[in-house]
mmCIF file of the N, C-alpha and C atoms, coordinates in Angstrom:
data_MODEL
# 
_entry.id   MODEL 
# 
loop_
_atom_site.group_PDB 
_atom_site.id 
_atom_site.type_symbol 
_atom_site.label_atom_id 
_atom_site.label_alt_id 
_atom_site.label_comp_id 
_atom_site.label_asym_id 
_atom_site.label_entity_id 
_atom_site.label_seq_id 
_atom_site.pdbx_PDB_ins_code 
_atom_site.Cartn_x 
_atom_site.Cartn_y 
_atom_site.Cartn_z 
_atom_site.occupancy 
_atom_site.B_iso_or_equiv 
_atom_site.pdbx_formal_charge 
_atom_site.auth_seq_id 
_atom_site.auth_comp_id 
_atom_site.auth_asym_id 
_atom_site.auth_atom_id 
_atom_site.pdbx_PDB_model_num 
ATOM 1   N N  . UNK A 1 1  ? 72.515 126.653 112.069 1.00 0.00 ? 1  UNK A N  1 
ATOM 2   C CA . UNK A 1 1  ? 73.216 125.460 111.660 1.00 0.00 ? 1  UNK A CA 1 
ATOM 3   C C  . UNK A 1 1  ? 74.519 125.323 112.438 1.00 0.00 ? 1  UNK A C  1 
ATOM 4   N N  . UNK A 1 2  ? 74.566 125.602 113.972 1.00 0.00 ? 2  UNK A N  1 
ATOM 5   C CA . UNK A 1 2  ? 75.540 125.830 114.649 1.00 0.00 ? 2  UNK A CA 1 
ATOM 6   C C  . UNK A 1 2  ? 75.834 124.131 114.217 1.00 0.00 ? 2  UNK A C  1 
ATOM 7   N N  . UNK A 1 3  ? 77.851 124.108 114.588 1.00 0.00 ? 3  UNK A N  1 
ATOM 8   C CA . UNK A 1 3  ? 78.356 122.659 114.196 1.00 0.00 ? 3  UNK A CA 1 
ATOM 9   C C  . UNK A 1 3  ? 78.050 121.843 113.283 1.00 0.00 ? 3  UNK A C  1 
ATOM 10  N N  . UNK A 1 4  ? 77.367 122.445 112.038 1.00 0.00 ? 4  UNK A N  1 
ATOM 11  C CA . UNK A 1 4  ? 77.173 121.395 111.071 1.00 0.00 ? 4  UNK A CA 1 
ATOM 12  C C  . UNK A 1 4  ? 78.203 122.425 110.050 1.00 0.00 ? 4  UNK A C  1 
ATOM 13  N N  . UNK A 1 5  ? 78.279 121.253 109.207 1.00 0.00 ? 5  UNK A N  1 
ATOM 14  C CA . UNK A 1 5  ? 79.230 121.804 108.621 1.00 0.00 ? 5  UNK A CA 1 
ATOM 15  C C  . UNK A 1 5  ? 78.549 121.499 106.770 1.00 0.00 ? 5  UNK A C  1 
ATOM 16  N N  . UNK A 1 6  ? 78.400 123.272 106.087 1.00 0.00 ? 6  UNK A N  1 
ATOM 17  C CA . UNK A 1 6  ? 77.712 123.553 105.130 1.00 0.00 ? 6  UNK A CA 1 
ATOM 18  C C  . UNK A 1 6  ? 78.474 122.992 103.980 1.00 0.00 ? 6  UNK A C  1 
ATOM 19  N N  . UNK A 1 7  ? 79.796 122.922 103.903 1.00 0.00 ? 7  UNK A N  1 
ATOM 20  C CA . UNK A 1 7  ? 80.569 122.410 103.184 1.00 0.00 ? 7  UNK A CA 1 
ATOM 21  C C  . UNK A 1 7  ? 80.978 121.075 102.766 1.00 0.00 ? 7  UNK A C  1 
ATOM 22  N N  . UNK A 1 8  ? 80.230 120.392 103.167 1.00 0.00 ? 8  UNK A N  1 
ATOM 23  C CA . UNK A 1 8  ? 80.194 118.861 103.247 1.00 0.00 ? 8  UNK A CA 1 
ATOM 24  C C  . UNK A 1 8  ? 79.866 118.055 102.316 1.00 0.00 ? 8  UNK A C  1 
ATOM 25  N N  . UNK A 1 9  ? 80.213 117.548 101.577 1.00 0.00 ? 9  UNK A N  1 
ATOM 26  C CA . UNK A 1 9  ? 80.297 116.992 99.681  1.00 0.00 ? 9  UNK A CA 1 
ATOM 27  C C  . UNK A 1 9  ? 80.715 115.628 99.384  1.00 0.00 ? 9  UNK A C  1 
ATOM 28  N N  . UNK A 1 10 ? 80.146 114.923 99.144  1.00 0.00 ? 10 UNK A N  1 
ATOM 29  C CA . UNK A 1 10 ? 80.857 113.749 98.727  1.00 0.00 ? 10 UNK A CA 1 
ATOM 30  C C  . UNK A 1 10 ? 82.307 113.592 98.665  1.00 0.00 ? 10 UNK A C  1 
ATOM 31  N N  . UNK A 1 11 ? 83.035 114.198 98.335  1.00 0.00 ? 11 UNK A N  1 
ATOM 32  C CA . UNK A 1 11 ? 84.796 113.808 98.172  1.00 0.00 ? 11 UNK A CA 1 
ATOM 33  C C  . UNK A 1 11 ? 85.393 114.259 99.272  1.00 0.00 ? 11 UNK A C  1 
ATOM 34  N N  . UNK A 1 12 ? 84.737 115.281 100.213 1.00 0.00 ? 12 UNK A N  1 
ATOM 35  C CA . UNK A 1 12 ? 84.792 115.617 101.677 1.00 0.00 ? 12 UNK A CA 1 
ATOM 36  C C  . UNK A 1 12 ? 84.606 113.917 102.527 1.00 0.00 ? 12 UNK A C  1 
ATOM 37  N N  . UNK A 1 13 ? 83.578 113.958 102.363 1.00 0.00 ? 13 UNK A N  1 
ATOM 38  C CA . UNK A 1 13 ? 83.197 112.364 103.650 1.00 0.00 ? 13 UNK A CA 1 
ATOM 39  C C  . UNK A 1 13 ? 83.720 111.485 102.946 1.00 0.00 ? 13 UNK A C  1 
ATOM 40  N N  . UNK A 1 14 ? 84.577 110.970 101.964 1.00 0.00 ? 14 UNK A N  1 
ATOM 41  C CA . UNK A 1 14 ? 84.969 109.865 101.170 1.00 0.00 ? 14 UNK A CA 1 
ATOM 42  C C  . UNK A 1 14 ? 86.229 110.229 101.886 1.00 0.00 ? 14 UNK A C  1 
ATOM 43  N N  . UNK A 1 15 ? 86.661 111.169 101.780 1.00 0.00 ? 15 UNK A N  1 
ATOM 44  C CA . UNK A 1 15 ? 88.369 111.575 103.143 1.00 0.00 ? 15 UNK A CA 1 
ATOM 45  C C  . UNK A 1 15 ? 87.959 111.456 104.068 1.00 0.00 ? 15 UNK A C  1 
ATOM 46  N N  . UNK A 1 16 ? 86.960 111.778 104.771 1.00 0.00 ? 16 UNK A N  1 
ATOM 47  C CA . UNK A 1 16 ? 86.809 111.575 106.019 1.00 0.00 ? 16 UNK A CA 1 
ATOM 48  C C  . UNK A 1 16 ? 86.799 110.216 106.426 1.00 0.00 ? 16 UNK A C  1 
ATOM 49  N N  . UNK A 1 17 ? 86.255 108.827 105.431 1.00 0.00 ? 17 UNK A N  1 
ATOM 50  C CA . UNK A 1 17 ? 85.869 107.410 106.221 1.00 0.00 ? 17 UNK A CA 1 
ATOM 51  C C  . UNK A 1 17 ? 87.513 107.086 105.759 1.00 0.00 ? 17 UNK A C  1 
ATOM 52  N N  . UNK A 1 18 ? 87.975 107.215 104.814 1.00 0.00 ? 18 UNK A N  1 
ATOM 53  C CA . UNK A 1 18 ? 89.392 106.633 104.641 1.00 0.00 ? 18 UNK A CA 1 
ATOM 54  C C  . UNK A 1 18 ? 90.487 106.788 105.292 1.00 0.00 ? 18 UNK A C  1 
ATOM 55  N N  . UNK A 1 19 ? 90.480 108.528 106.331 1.00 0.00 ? 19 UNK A N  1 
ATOM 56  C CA . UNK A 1 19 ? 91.455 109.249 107.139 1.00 0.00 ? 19 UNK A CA 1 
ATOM 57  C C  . UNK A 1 19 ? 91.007 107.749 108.232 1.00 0.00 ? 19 UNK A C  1 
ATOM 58  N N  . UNK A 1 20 ? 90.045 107.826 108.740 1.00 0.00 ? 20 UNK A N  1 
ATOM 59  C CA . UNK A 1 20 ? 89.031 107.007 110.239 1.00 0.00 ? 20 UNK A CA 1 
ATOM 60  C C  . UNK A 1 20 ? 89.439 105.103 110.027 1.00 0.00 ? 20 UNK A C  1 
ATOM 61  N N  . UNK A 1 21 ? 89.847 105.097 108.633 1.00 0.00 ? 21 UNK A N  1 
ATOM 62  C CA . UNK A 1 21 ? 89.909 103.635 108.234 1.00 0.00 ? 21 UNK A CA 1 
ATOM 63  C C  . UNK A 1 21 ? 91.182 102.874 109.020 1.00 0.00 ? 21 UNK A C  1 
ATOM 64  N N  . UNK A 1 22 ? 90.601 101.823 109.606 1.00 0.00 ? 22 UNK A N  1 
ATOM 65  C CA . UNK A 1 22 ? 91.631 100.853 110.328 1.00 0.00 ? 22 UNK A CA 1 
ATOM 66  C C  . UNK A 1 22 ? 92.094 99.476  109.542 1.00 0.00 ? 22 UNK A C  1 
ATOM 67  N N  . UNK A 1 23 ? 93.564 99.615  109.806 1.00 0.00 ? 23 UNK A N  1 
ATOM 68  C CA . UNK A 1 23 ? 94.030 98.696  108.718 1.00 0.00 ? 23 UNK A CA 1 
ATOM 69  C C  . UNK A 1 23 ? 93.195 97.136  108.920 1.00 0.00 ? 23 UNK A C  1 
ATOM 70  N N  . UNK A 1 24 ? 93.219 95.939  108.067 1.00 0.00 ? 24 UNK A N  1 
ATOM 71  C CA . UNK A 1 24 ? 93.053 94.560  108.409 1.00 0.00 ? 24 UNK A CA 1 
ATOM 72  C C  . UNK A 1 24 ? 93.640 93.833  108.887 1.00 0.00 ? 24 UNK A C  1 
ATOM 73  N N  . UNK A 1 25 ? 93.819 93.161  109.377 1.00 0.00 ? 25 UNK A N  1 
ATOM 74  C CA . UNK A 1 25 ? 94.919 91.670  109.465 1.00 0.00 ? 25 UNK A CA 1 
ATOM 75  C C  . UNK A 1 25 ? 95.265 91.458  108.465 1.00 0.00 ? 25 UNK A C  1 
ATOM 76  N N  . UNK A 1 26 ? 96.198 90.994  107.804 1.00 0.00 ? 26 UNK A N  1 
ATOM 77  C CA . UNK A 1 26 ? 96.921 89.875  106.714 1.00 0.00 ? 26 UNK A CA 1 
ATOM 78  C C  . UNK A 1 26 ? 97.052 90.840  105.759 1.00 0.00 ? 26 UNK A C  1 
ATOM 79  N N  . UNK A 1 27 ? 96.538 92.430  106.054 1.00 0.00 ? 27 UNK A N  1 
ATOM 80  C CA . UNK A 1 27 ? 96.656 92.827  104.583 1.00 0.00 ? 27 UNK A CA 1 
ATOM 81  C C  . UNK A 1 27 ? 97.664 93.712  104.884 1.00 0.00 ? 27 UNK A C  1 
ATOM 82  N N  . UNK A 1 28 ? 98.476 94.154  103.888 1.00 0.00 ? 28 UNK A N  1 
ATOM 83  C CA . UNK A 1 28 ? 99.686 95.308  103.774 1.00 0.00 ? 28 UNK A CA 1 
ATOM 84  C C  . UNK A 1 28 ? 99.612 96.270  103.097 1.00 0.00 ? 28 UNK A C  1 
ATOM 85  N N  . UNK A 1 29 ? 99.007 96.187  102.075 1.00 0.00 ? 29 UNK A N  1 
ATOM 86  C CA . UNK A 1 29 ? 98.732 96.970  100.836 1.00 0.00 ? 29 UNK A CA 1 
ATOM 87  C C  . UNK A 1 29 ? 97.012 97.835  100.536 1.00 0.00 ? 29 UNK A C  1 
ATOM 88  N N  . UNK A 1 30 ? 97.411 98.869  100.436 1.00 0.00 ? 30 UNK A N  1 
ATOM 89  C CA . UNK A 1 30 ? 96.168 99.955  101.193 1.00 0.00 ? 30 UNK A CA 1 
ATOM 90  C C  . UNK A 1 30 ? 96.254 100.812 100.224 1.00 0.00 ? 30 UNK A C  1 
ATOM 91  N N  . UNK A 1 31 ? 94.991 101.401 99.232  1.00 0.00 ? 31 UNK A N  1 
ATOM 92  C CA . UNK A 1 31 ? 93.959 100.694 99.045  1.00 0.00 ? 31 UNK A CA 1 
ATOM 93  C C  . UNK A 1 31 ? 94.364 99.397  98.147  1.00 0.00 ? 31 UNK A C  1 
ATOM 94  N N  . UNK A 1 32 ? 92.836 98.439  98.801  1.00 0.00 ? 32 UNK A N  1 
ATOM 95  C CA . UNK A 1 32 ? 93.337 97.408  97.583  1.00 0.00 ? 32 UNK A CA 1 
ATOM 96  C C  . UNK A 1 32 ? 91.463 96.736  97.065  1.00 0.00 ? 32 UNK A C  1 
ATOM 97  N N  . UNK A 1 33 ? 91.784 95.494  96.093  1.00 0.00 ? 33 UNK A N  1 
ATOM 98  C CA . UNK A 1 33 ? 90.279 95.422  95.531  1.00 0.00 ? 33 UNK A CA 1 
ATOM 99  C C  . UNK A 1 33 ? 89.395 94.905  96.890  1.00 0.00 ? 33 UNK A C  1 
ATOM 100 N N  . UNK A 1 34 ? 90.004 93.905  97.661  1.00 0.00 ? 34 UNK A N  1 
ATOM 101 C CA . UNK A 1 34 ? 89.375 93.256  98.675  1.00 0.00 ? 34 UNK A CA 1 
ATOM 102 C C  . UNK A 1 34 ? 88.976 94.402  100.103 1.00 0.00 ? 34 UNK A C  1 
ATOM 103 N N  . UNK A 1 35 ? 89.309 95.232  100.627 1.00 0.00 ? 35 UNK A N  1 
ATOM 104 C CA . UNK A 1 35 ? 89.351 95.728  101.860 1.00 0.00 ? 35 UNK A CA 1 
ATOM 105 C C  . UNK A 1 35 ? 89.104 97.021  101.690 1.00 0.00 ? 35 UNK A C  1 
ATOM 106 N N  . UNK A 1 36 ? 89.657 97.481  100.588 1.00 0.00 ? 36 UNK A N  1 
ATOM 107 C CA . UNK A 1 36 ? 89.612 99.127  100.086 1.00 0.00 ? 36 UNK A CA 1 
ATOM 108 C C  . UNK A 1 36 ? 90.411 100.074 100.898 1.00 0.00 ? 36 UNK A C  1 
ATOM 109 N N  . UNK A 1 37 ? 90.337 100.959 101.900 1.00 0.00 ? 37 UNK A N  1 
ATOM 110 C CA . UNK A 1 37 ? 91.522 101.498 102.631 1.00 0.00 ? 37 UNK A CA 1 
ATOM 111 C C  . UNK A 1 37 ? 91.331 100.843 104.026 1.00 0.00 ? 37 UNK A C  1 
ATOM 112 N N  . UNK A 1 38 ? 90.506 99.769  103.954 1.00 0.00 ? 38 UNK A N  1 
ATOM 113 C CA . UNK A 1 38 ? 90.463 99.110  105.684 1.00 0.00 ? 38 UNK A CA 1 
ATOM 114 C C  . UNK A 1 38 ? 89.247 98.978  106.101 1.00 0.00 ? 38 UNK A C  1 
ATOM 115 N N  . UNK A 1 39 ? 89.152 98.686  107.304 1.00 0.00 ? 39 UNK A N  1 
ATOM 116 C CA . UNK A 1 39 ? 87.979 98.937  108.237 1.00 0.00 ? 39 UNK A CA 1 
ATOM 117 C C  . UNK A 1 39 ? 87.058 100.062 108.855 1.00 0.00 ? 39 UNK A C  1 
ATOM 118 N N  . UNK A 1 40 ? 85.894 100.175 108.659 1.00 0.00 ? 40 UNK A N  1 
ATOM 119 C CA . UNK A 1 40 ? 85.503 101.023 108.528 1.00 0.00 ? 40 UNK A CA 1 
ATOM 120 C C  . UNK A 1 40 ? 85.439 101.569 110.308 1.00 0.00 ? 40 UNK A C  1 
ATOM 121 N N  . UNK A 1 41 ? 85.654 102.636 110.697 1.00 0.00 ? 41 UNK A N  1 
ATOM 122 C CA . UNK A 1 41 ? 85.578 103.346 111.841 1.00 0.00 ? 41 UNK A CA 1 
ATOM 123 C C  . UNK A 1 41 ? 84.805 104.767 111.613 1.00 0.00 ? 41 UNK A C  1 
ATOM 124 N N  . UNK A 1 42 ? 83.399 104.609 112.205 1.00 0.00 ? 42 UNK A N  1 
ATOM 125 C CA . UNK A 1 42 ? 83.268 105.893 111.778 1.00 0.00 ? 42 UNK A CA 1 
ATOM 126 C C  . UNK A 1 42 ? 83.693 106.834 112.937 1.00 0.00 ? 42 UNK A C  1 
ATOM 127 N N  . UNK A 1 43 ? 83.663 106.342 114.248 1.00 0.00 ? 43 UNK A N  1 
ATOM 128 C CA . UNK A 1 43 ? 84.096 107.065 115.425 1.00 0.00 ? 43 UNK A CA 1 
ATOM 129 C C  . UNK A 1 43 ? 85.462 108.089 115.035 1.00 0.00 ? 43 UNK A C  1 
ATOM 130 N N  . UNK A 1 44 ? 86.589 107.377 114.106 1.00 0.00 ? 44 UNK A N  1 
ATOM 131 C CA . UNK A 1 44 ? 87.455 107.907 114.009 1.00 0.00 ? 44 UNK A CA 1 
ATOM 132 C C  . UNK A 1 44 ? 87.673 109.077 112.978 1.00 0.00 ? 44 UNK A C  1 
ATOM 133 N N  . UNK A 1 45 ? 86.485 108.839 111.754 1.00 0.00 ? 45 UNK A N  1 
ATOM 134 C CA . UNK A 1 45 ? 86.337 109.309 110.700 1.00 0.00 ? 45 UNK A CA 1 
ATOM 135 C C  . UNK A 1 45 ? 86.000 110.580 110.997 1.00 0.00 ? 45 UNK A C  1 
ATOM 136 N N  . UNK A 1 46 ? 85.068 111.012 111.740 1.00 0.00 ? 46 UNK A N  1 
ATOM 137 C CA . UNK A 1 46 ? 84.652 112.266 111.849 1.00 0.00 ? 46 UNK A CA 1 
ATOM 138 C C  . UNK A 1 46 ? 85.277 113.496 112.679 1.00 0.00 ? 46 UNK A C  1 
ATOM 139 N N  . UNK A 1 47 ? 85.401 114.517 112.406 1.00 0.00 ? 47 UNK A N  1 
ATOM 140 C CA . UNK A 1 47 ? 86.040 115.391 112.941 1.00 0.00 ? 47 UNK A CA 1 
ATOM 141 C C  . UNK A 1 47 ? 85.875 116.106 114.154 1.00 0.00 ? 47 UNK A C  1 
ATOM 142 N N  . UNK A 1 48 ? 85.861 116.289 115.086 1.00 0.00 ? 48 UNK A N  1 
ATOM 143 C CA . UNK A 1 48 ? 86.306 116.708 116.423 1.00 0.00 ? 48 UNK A CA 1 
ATOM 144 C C  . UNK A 1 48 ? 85.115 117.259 116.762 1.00 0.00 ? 48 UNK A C  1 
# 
């Protein structure tokens, strides 16, 4: 299981897409009901 990572759990990848999240236009306020923590990036989300 070289590079996978065994530890990997729901509240793990829920930090991971929100760390990766790119803000919106017009919005300021993070999280919110409309956008949630942003745009989703998964390129950025995942770890190295």
């Amino acid at each position: 299981m070289q590079g996978n990572d065994v530890f990997l759990y729901g509240e793990k990848v829920k930090a991971y897409l929100r760390r990766g999240a790119k803000p919106v236009r017009g919005e300021n306020v993070y999280p919110n009901e409309r956008v949630g923590y942003g745009a989703l990036c998964v390129e950025d989300s995942l770890p190295g």
